[in-house]
N, C-alpha and C positions, 0 to 999 in steps of 0.2 A: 504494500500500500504506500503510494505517494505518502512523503512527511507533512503535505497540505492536508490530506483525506486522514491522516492519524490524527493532527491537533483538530481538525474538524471536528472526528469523530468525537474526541473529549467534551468539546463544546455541545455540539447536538448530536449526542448518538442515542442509545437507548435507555441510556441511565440519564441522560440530560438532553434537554433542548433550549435553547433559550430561542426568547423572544425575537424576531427581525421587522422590521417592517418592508414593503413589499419591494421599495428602490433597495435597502442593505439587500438584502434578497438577490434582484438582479444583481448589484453588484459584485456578490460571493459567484453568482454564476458566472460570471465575466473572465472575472480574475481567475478561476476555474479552467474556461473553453480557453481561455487564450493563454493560459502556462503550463499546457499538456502539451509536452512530445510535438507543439507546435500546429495541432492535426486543424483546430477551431481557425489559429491565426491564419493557416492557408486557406481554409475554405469562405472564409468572412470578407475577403478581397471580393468573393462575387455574390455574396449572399446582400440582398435588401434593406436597406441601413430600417425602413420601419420590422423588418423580421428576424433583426439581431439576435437581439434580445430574446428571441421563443430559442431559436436556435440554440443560444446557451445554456436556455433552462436544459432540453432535449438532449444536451451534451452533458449536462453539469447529470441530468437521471443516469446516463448511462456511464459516465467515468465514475461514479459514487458504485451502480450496480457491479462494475467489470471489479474493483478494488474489492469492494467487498466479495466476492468472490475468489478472488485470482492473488489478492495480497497478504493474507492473514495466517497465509502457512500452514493453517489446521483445518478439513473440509468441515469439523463439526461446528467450528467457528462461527466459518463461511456460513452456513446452513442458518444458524441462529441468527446471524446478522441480514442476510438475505429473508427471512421471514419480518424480522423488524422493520426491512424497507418496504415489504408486501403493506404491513398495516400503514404503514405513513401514505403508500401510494393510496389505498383506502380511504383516510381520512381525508387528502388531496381531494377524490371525486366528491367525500361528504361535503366536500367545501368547508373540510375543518384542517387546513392543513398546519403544520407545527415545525418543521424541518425546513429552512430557508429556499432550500433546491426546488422543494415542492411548493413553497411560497410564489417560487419565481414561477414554477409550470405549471402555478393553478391560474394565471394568467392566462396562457397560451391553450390551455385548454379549454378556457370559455370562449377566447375568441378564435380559434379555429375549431369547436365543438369537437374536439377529440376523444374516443372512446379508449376504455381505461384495454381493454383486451391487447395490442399490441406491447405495453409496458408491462404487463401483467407478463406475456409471453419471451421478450426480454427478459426477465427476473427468473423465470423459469429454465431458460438456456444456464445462466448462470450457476442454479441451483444443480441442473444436471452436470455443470461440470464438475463438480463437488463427488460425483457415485460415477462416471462415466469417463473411464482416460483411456479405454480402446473403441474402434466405430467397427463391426464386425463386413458390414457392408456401405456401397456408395449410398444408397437410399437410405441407410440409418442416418449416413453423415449429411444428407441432405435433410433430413428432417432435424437435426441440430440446427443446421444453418436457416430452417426456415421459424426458426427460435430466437436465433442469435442475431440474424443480421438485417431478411425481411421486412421484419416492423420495424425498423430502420427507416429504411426508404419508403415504406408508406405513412409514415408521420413525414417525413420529410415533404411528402407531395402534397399530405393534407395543411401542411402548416401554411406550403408554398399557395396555398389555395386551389392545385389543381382538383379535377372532377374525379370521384372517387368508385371509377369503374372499373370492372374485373381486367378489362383490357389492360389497362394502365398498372394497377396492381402487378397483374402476371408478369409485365414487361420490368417493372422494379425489381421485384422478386428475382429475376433473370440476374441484372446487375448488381442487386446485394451478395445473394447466393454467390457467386463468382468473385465480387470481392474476399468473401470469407473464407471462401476456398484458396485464394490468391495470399493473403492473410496467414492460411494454416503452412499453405507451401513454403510462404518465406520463413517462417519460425520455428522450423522443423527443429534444431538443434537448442534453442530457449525452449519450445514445450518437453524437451527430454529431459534438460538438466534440472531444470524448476521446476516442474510440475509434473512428469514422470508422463506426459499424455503424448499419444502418436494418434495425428488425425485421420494419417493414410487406412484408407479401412482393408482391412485384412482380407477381401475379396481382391482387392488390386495388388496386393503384398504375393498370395498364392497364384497368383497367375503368373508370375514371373518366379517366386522358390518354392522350392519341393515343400517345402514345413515354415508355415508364417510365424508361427510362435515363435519357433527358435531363430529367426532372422530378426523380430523385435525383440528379444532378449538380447543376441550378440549387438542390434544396434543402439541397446539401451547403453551396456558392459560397456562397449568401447568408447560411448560418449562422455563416459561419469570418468573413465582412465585421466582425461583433459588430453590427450593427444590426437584427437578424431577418431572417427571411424577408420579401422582398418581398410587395406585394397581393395579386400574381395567382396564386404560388406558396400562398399564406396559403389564402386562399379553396378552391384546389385542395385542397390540405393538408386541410381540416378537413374537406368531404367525403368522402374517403379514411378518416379517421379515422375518423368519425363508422362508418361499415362495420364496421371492426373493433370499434370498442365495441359494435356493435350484435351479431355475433357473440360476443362474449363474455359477455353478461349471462347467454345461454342457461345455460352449463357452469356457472356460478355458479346458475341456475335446479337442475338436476338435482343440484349436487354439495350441496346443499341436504337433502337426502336422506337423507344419509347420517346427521344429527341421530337418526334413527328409528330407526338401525343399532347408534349407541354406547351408553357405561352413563352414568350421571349425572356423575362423575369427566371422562370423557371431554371430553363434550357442550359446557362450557362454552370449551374450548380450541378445537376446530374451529369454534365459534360467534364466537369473537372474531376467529379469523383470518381466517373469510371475510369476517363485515361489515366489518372494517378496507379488504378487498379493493374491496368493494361503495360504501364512502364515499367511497374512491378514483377509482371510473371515475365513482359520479356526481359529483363534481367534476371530472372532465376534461369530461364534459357542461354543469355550467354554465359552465365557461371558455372553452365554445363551442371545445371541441376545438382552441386552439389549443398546445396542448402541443410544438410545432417554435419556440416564443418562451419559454412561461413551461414552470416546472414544479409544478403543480398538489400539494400536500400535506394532511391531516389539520392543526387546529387543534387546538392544546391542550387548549382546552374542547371537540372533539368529540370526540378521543381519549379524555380523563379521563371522558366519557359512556358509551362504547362499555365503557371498562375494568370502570367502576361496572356497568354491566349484566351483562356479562359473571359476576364475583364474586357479585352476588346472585344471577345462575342457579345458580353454586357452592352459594352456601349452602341455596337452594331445593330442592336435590339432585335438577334436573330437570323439576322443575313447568313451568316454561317454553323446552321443547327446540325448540318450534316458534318461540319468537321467531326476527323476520330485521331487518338490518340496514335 
């Protein structure tokens, strides 16, 4: 857990909450989206200066749920602390909210009528990773990610104002999904040493070795030695991989789509977040998949490219909806 999300936690967690009013409020969620891993300040270059502020609430729920989850070292922690965010988000809908984060997204939620089921479904993902650190099949790991990253993107569409049809849905879903999976591919070697979890699901693992168990055990052993994965394990490794990126580009192919769907405001926001996505796996592909050693990231200067393009789509007010990453 972030050292912000620990002293937070002190302040309002579940033995305390202290009072906010609704501007302190926003403002924790601010200072929040925009001193994460930088993820808020990139995206905020093209997001709507009146939709800021939902945005961070929506950032500030989800960096509070992933911590509490993913930071606390102990799943039964995790578990206890993620049921205490369940009643806050509760109270939230009662219109009784007590925890600043939910101060700020009880806003955002009456003025984009958002239904409690998507964050509900978030807290849920989270909760599963707590009892779930292997995916036995693609469809299991697809149905985490339509947990994890989906309601995502359709809060995003609902905050943006878009119209909230299965069309548009499906086509998000496309491009969450595909982030997630893009997401699990780069971190292949942090979920092994920290959290002991391989997202690769074990259907794509035995298609390529005789015995998937024993392939995730020698590539658990080699990873914890601090010296990488051995040769034979490497080799194996990136073929495996190489699979899942190859399924992945598709859903990034179709969730592509959706560009056709939104308004000009919109456009430029899901345009930057996919090809962010999309820079991503192609750089697990030139690293030659070896993502079980390094972990593959965005440069500066690719990043500040992607943002620049991004903003001039903004300002074009859609002339170029069909660029792709």
């Amino acid at each position: 857990m972030t050292a912000t999300t620990i002293e937070q936690l002190a302040i309002f967690g579940p033995e305390r909450c202290d009072t906010h009013t609704a501007e302190q409020a926003r403002a924790i969620c601010r200072r929040l989206a925009h001193g994460h891993y930088e993820n808020f300040s990139v995206l905020s270059a093209v997001v709507p200066a009146d939709l800021r502020d939902d945005f961070a609430a929506l950032y500030a729920f989800c960096r509070w749920a992933d911590d509490l989850g993913d930071e606390t070292g102990d799943p039964a922690r995790s578990l206890e602390l993620l049921a205490w965010w369940r009643r806050e988000l509760q109270l939230c809908f009662d219109g009784r909210p007590r925890h600043p984060v939910f101060t700020a997204l009880r806003a955002a939620i009456e003025r984009h009528n958002l239904p409690a089921q998507p964050f509900d479904d978030l807290i849920r993902a989270f909760e599963q990773d707590q009892t779930v650190d292997r995916y036995a099949t693609w469809e299991q790991l697809l149905g985490y990610c339509r947990l994890s990253a989906n309601p995502v993107g359709r809060l995003v569409l609902m905050i943006c104002g878009e119209q909230r049809t299965a069309d548009s849905f499906a086509l998000s879903d496309a491009t969450c999904t595909a982030l997630q999976l893009t997401n699990h591919w780069q971190d292949v070697k942090r979920d092994l040493l920290e959290r002991n979890r391989i997202y690769v699901p074990r259907d794509v693992i035995a298609s390529h070795v005789a015995d998937a168990a024993e392939f995730e055990c020698r590539l658990v052993a080699s990873a914890k030695q601090g010296h990488g994965v051995d040769r034979d394990i490497l080799g194996q490794f990136r073929v495996i991989l190489k699979t899942c990126v190859e399924r992945t580009w598709p859903l990034f192919e179709t969730g592509g789509q959706l560009l056709q769907h939104v308004d000009d405001r919109t456009a430029p926001i899901i345009w930057l977040l996919a090809a962010g996505g999309q820079r991503v796996l192609r750089q697990i592909e030139m690293w030659n998949f070896e993502t079980a050693l390094h972990r593959p990231k965005l440069s500066k200067p690719r990043k500040a490219a992607l943002i620049a393009k991004a903003w001039w789509m903004a300002k074009r007010a859609g002339t170029v909806k069909g660029a792709r990453g």
